[in-house]
DSSP file (Angstrom, degrees, kcal/mol; ACC not computed):
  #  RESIDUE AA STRUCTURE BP1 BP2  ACC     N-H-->O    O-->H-N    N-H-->O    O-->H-N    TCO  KAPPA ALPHA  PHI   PSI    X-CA   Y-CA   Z-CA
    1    1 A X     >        0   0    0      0, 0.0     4,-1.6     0, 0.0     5,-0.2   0.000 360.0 360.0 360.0 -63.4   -8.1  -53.1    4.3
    2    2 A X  H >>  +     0   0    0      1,-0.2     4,-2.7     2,-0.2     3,-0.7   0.914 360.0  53.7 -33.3 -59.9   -8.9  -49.5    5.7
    3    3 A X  H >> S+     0   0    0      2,-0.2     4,-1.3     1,-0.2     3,-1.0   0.909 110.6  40.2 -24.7 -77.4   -4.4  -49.6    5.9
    4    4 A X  H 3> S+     0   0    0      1,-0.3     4,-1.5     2,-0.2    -1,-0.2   0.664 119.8  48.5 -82.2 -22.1   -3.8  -50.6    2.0
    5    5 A X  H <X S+     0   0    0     -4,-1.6     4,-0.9    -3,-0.7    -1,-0.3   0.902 115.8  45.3 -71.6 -52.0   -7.0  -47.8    1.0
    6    6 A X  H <X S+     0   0    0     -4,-2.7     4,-1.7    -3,-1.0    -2,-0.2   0.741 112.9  47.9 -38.1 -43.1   -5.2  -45.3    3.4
    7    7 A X  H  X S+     0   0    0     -4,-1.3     4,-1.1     1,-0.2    -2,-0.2   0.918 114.7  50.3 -88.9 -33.9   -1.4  -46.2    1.7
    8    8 A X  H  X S+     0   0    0     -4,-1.5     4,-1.2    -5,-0.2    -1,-0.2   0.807 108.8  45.8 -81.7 -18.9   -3.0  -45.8   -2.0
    9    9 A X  H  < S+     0   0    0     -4,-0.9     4,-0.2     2,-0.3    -1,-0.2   0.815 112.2  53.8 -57.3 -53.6   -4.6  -42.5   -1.5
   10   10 A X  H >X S+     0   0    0     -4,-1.7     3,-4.7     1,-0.2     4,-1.1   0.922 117.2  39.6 -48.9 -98.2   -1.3  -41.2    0.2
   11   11 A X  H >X S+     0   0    0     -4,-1.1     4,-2.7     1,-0.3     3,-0.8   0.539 107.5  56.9 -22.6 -50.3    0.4  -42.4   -2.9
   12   12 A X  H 3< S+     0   0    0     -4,-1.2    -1,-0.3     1,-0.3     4,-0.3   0.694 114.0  48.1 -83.2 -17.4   -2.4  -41.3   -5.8
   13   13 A X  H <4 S+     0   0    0     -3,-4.7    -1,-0.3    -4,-0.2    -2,-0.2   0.772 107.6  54.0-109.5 -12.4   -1.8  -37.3   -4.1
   14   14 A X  H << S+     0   0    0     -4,-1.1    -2,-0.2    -3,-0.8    -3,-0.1   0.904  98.0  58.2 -82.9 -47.0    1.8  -37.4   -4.1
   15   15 A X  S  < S+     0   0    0     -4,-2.7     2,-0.6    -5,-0.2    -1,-0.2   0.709  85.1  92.0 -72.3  15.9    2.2  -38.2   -7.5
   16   16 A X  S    S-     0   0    0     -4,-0.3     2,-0.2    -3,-0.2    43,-0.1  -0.762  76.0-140.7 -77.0 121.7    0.2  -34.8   -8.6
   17   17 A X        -     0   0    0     -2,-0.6     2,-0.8    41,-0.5    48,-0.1  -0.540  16.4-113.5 -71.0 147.5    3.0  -32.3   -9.0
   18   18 A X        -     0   0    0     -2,-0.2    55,-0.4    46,-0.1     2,-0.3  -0.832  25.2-149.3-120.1 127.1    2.2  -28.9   -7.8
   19   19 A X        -     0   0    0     -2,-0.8    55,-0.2    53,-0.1    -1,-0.0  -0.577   9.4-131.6-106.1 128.5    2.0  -26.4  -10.3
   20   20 A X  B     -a   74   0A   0     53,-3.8    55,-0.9    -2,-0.3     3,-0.1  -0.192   7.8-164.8 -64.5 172.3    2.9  -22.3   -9.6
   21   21 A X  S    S+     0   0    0     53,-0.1     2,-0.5    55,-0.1    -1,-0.1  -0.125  77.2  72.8-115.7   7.2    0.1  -19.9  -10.9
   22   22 A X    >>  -     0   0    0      1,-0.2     3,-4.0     2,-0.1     4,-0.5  -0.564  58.9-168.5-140.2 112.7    3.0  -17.0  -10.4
   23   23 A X  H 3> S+     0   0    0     -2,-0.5     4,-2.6     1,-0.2     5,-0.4   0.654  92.0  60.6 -41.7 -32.6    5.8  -16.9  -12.6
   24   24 A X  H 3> S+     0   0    0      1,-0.3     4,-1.4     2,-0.2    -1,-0.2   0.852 110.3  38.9 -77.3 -19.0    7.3  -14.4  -10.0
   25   25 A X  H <> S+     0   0    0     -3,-4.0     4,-1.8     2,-0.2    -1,-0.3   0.951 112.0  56.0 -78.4 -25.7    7.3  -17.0   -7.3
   26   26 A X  H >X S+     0   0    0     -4,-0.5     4,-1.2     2,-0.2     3,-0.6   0.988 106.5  49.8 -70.9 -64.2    8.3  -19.9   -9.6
   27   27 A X  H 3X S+     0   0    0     -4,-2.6     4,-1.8     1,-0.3    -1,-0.2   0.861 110.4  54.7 -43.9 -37.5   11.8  -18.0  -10.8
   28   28 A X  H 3X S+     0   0    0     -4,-1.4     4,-0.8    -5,-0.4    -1,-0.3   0.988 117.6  34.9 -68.8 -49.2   12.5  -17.3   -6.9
   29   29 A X  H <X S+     0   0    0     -4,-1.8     4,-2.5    -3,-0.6    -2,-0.2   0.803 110.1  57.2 -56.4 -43.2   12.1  -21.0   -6.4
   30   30 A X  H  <>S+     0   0    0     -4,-1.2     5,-0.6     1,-0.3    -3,-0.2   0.999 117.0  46.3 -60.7 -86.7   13.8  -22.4   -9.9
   31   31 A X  H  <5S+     0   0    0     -4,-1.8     3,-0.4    84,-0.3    -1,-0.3   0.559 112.0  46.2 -46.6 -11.9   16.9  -20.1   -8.2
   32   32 A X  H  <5S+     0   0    0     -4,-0.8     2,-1.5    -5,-0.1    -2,-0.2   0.967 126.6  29.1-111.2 -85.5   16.7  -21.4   -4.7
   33   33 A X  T  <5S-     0   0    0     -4,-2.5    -2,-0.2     1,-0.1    -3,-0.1  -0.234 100.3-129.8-112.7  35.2   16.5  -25.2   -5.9
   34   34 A X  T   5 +     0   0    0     -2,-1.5     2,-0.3    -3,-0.4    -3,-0.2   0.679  63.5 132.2  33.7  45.1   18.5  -24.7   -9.1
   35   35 A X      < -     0   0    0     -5,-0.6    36,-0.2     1,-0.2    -1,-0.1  -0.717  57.5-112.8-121.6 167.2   15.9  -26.5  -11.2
   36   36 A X        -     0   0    0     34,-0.4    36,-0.5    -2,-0.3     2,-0.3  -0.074  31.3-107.1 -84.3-159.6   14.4  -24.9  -14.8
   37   37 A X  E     -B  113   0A   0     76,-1.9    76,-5.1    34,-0.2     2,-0.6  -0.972  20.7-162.7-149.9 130.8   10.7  -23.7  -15.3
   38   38 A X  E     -Bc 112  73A   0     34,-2.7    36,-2.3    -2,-0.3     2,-0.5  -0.977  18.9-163.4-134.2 111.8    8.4  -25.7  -17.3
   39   39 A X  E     -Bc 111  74A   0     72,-2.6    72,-3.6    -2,-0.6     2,-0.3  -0.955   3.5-153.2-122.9 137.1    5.5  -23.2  -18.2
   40   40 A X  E     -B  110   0A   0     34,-2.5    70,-0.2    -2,-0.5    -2,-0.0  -0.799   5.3-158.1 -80.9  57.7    2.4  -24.3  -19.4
   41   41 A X  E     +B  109   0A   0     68,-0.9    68,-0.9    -2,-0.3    67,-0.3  -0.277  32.6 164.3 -59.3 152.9   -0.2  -22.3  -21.7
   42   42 A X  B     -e   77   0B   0     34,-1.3    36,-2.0    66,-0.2     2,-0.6  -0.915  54.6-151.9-171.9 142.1   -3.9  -23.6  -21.5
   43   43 A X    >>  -     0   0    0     -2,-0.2     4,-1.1    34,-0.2     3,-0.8  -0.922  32.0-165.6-111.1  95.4   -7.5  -23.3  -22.1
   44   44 A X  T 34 S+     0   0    0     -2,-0.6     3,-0.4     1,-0.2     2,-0.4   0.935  84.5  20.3 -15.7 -85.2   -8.5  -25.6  -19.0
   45   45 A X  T 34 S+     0   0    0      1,-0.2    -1,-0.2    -3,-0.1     3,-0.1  -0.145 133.5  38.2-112.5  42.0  -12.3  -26.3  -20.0
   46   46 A X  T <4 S+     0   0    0     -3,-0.8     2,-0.9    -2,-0.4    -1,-0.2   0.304  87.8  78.5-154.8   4.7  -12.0  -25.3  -23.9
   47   47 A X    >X> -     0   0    0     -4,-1.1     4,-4.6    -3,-0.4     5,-0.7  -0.847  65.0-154.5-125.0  97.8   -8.8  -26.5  -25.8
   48   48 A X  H 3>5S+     0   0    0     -2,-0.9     4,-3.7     1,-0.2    -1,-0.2   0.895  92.3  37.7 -31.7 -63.1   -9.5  -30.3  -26.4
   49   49 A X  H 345S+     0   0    0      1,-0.2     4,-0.4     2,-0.2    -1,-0.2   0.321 112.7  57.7-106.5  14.7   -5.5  -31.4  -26.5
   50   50 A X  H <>5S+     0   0    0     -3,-0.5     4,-4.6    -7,-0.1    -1,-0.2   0.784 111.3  40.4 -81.0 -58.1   -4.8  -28.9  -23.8
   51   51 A X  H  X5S+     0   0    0     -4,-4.6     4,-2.5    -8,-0.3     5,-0.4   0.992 117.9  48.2 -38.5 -60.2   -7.4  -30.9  -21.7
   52   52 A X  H  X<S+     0   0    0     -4,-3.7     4,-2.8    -5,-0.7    -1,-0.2   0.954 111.5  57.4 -49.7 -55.1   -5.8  -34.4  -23.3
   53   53 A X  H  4>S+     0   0    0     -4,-0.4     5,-1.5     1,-0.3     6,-0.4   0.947 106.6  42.7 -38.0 -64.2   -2.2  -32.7  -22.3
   54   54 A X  I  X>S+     0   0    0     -4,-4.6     5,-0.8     3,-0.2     4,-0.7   0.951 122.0  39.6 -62.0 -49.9   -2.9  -32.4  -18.7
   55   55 A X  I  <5S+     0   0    0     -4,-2.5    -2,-0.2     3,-0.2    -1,-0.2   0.763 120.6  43.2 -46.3 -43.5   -4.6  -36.1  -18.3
   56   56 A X  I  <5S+     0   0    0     -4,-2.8    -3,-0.2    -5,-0.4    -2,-0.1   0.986 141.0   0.4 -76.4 -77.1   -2.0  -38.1  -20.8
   57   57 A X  I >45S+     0   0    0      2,-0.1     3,-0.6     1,-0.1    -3,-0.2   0.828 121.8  59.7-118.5  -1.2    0.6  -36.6  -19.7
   58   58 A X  I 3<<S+     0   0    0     -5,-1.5   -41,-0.5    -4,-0.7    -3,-0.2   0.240 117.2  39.5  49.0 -40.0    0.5  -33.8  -16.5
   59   59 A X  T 3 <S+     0   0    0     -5,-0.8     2,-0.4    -6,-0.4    -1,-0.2   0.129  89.2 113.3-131.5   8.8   -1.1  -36.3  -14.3
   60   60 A X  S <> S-     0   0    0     -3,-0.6     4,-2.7    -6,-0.2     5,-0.4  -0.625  71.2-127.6 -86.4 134.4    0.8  -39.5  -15.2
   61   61 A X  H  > S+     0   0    0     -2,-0.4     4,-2.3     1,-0.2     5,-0.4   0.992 103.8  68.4 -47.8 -53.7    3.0  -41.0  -12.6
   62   62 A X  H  > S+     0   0    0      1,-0.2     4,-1.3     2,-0.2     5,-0.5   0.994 118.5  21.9 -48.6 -66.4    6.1  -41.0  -15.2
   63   63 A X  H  > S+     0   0    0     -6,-0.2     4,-1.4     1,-0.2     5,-0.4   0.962 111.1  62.8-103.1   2.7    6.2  -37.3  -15.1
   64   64 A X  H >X S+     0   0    0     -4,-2.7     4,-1.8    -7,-0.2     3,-1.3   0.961 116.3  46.1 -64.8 -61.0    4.5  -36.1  -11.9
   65   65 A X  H 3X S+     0   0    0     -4,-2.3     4,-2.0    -5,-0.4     5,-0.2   0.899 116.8  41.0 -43.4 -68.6    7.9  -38.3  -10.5
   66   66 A X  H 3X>S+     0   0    0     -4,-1.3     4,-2.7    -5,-0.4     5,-0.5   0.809 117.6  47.8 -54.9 -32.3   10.3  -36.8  -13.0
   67   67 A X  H <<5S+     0   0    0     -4,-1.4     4,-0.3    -3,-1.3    -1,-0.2   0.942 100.1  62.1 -83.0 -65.2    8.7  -33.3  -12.5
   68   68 A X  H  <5S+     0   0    0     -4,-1.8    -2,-0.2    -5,-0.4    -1,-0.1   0.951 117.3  35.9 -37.8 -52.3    8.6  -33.2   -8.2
   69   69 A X  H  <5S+     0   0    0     -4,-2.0    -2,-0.2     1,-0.1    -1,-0.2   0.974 130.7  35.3 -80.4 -45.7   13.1  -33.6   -8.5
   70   70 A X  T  <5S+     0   0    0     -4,-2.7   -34,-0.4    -5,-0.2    -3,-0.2   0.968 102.6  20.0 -95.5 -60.2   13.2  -31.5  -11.5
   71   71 A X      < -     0   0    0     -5,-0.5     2,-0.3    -4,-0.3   -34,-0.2  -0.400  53.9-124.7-104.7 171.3   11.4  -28.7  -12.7
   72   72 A X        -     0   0    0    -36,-0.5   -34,-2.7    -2,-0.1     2,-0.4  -0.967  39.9-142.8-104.2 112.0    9.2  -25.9  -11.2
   73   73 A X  E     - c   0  38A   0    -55,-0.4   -53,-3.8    -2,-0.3     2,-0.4  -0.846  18.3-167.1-105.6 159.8    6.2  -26.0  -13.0
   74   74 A X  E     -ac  20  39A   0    -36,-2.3   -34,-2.5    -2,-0.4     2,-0.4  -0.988  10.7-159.4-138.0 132.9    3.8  -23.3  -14.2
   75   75 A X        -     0   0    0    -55,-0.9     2,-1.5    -2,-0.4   -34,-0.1  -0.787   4.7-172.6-114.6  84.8    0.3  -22.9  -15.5
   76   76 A X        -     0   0    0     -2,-0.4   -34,-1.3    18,-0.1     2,-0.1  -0.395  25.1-169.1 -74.8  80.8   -0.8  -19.8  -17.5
   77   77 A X  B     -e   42   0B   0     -2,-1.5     2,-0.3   -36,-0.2   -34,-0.2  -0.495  16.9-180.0 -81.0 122.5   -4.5  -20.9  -17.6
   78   78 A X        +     0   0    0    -36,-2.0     2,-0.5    -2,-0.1     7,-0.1  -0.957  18.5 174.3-109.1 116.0   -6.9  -18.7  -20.2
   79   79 A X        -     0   0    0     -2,-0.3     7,-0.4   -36,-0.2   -36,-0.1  -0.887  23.8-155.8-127.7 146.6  -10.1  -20.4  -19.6
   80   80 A X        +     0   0    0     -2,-0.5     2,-0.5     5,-0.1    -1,-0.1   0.575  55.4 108.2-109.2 -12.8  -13.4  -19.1  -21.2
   81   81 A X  S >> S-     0   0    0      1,-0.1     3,-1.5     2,-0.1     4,-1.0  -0.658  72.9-131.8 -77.2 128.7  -16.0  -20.3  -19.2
   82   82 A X  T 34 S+     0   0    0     -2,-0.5    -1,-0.1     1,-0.3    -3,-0.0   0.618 105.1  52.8 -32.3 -51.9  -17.8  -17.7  -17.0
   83   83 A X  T 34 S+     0   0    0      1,-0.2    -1,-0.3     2,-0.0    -2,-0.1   0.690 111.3  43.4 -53.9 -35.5  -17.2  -20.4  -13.8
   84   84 A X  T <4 S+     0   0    0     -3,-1.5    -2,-0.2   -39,-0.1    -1,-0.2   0.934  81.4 139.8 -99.0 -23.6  -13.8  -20.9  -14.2
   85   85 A X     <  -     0   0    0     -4,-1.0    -5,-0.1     1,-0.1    -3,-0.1   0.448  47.6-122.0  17.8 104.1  -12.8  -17.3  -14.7
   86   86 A X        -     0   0    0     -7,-0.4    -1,-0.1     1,-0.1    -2,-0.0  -0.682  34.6-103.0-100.0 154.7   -9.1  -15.7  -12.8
   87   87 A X     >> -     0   0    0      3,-0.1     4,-3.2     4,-0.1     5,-0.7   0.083  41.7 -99.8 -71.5 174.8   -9.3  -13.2  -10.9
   88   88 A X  H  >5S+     0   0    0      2,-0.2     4,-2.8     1,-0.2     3,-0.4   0.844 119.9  55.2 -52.6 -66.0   -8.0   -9.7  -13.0
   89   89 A X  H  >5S+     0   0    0      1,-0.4     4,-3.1     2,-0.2     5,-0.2   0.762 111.0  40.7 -31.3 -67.1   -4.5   -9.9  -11.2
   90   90 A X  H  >5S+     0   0    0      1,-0.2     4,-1.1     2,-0.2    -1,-0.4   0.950 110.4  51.8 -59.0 -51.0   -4.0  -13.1  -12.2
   91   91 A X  H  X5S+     0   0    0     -4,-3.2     4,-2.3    -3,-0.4    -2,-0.2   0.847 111.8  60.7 -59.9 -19.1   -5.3  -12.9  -16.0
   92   92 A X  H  X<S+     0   0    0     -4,-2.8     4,-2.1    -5,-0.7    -1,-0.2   0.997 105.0  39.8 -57.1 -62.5   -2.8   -9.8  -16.1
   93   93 A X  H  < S+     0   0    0     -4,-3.1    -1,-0.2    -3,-0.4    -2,-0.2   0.764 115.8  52.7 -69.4 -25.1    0.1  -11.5  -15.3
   94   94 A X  H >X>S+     0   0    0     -4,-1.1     3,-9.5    -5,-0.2     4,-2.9   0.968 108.2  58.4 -54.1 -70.1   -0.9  -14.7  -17.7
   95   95 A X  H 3X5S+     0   0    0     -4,-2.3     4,-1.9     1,-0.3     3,-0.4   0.660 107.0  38.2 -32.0 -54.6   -1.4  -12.3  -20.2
   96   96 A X  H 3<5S+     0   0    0     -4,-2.1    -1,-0.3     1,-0.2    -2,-0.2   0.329 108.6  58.6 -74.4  12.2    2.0  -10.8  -20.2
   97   97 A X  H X>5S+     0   0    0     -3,-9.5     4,-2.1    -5,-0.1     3,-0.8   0.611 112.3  51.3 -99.8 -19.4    4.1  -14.3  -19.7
   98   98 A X  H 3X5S+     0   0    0     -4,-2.9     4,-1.0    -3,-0.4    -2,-0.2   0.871 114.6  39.6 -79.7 -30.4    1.8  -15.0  -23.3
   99   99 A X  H 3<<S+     0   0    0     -4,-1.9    -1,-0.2    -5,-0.5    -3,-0.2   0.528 121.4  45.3-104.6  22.0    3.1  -11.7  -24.9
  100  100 A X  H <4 S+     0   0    0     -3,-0.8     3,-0.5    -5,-0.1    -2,-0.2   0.675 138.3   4.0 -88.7 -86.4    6.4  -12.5  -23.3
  101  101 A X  H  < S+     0   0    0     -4,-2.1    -3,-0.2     1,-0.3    -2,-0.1   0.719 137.6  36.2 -68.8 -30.6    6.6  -16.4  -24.4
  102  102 A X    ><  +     0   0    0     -4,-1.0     3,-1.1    -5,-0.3    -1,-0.3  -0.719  58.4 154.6-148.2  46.8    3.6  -17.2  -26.5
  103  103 A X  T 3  S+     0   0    0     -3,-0.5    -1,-0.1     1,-0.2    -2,-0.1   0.893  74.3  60.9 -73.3 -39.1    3.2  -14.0  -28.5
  104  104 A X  T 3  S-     0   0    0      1,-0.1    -1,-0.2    -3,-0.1    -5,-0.1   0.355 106.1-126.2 -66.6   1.2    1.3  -16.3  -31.2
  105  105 A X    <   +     0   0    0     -3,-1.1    -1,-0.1     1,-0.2    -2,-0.1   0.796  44.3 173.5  32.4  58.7   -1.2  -17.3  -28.9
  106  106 A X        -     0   0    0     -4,-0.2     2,-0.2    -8,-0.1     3,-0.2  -0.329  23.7-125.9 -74.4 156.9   -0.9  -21.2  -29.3
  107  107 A X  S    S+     0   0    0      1,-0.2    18,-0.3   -65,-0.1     2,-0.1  -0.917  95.5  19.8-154.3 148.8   -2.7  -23.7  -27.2
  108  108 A X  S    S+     0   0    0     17,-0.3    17,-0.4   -67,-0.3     2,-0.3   0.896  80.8 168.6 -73.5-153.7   -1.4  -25.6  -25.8
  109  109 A X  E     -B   41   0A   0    -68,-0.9   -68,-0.9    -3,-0.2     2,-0.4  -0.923  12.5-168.9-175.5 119.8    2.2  -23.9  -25.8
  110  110 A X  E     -BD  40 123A   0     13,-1.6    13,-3.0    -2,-0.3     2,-0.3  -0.990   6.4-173.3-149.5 121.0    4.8  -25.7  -23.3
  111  111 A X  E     -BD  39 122A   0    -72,-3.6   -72,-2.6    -2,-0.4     2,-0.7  -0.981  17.3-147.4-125.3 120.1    8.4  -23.6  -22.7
  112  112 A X  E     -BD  38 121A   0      9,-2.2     8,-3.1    -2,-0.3     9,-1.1  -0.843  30.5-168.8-133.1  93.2   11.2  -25.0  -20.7
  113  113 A X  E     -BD  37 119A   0    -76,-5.1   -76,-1.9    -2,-0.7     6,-0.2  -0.730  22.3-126.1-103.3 140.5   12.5  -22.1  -19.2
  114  114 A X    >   -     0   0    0      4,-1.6     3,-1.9    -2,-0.3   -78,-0.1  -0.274  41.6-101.3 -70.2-179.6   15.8  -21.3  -17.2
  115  115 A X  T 3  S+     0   0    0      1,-0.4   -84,-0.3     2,-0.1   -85,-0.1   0.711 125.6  50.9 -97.0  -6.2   15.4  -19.7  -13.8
  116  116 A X  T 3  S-     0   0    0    -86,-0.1    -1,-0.4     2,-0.1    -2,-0.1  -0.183 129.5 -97.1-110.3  29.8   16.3  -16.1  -15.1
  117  117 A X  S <  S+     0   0    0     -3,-1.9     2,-0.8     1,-0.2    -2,-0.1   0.231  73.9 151.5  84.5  -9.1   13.5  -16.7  -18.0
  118  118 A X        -     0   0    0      1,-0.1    -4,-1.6    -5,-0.1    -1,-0.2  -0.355  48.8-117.0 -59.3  93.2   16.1  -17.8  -20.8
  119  119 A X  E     +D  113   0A   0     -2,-0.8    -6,-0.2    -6,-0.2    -1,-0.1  -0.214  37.7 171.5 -49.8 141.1   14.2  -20.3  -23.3
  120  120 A X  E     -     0   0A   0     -8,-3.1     2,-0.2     1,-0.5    -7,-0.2   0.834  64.3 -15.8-102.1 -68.3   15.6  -23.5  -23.3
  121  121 A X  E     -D  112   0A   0     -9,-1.1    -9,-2.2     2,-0.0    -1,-0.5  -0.961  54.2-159.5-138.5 146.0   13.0  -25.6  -25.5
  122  122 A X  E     -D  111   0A   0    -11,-0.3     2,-0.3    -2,-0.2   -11,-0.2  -0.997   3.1-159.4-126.5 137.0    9.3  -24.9  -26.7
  123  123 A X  E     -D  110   0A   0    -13,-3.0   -13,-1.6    -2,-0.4     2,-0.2  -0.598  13.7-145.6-100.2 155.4    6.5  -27.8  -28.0
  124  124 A X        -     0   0    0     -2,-0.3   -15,-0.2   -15,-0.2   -14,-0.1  -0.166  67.3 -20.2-112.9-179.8    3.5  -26.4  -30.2
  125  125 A X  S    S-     0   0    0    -17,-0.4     2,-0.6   -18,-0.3   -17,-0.3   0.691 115.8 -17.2  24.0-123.7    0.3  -28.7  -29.2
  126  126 A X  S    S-     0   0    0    -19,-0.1    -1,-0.2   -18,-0.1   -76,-0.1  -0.939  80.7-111.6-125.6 111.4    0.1  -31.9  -27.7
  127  127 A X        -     0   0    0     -2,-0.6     7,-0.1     1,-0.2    -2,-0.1   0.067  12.5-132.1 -73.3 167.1    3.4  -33.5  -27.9
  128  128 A X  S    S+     0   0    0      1,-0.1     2,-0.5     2,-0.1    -1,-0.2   0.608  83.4  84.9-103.5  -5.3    3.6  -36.5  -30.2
  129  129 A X  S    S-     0   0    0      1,-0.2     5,-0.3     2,-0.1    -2,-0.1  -0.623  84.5-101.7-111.2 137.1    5.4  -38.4  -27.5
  130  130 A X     >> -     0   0    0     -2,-0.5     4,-1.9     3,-0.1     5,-0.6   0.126  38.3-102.0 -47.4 167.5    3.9  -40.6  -24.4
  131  131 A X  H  >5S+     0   0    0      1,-0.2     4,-1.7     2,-0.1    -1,-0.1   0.861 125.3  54.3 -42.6 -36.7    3.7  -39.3  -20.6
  132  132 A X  H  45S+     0   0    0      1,-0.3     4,-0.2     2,-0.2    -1,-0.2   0.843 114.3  33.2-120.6 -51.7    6.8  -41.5  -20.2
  133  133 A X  H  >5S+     0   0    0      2,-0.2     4,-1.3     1,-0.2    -1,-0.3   0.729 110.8  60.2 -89.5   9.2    9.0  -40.2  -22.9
  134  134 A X  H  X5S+     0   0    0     -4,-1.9     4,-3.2     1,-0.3     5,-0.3   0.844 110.8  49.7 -80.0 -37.6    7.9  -36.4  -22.8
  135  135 A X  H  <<S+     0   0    0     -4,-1.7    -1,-0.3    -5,-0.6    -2,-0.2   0.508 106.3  52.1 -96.6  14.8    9.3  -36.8  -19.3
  136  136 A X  H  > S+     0   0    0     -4,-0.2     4,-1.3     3,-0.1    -1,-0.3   0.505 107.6  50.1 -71.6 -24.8   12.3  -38.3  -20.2
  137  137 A X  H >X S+     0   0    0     -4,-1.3     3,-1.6     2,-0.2     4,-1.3   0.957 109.5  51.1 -75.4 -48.8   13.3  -35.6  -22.7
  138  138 A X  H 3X S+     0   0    0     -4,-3.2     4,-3.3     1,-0.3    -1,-0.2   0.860 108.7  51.4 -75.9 -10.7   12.7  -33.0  -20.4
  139  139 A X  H 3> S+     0   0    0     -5,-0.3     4,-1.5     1,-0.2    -1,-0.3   0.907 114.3  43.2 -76.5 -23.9   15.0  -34.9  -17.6
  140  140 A X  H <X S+     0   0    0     -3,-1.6     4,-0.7    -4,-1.3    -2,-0.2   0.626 118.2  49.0 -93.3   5.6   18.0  -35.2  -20.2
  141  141 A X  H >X S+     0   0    0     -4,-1.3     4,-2.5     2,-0.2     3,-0.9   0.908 119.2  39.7 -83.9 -58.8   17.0  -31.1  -21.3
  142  142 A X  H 3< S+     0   0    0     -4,-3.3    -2,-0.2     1,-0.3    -3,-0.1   0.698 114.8  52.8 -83.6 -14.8   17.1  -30.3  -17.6
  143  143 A X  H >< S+     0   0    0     -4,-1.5     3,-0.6    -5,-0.1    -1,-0.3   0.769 110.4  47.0 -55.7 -43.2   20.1  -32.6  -16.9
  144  144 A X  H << S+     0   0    0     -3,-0.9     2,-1.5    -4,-0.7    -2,-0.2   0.865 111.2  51.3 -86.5 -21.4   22.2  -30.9  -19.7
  145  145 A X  T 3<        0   0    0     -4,-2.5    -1,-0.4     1,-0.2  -109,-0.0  -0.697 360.0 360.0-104.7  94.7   21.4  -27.4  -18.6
  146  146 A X    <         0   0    0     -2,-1.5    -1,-0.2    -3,-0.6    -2,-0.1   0.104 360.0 360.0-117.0 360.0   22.3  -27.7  -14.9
């Protein structure tokens, strides 16, 4: 029993994708392992279908899978609660990938970037389509631009 508790745990932390918090590091990587950049605006503990976004689909097996072979992802997190707060460095650098990508200040805001910053595709809000097919458009988007 302790075994099959052990193997599902393993499993339940692999499929979480791990998500850059610095564009500069993600574009070094995106070039190194030829993949795009799938950057994320969010209000983490205040934007309702930002929240739904990351739970529906963000944390669904269907695209944590699709996401691990493909993309580099990135989270430009503005979160208002006192607690949750990034340090200046970091809100600096959100701030200018928002008045780079996201001058309109949408939330959420999702850009499907090439590895030298070239928009590919952008979604407004909380896309209309399940974890299962959101991550299938963005494998035949990141399939046709390879």
């Amino acid at each position: 029993m302790k075994k099959l508790l052990y193997i599902a745990v393993c499993i339940t932390a692999m499929s979480f994708s791990t998500w850059q918090s610095n564009f500069q590091t993600a574009q070094q990587l995106a070039k190194d392992k030829h993949e795009l950049i799938l950057l994320n605006f969010s209000g983490s503990d205040w934007c309702g279908p930002c929240i739904r976004m990351r739970k529906e689909i963000f944390e669904s097996n269907e695209f944590s899978n699709m996401a691990d072979a493909t993309l580099i992802l990135v989270n430009a997190d503005f979160p208002r609660n006192k607690k949750n707060q990034l340090d200046k460095q970091h809100k600096k650098e959100n701030e200018a990938l928002a008045d780079k990508y996201n001058p309109g200040g949408k939330f959420p805001f999702t850009v499907l970037l090439s590895a030298d910053g070239k928009i590919i595709k952008s979604w407004e809000g909380l896309p209309k389509e399940n974890a299962a097919q959101f991550a299938s458009q963005l494998k035949n988007l990141c399939d046709a631009n390879r």
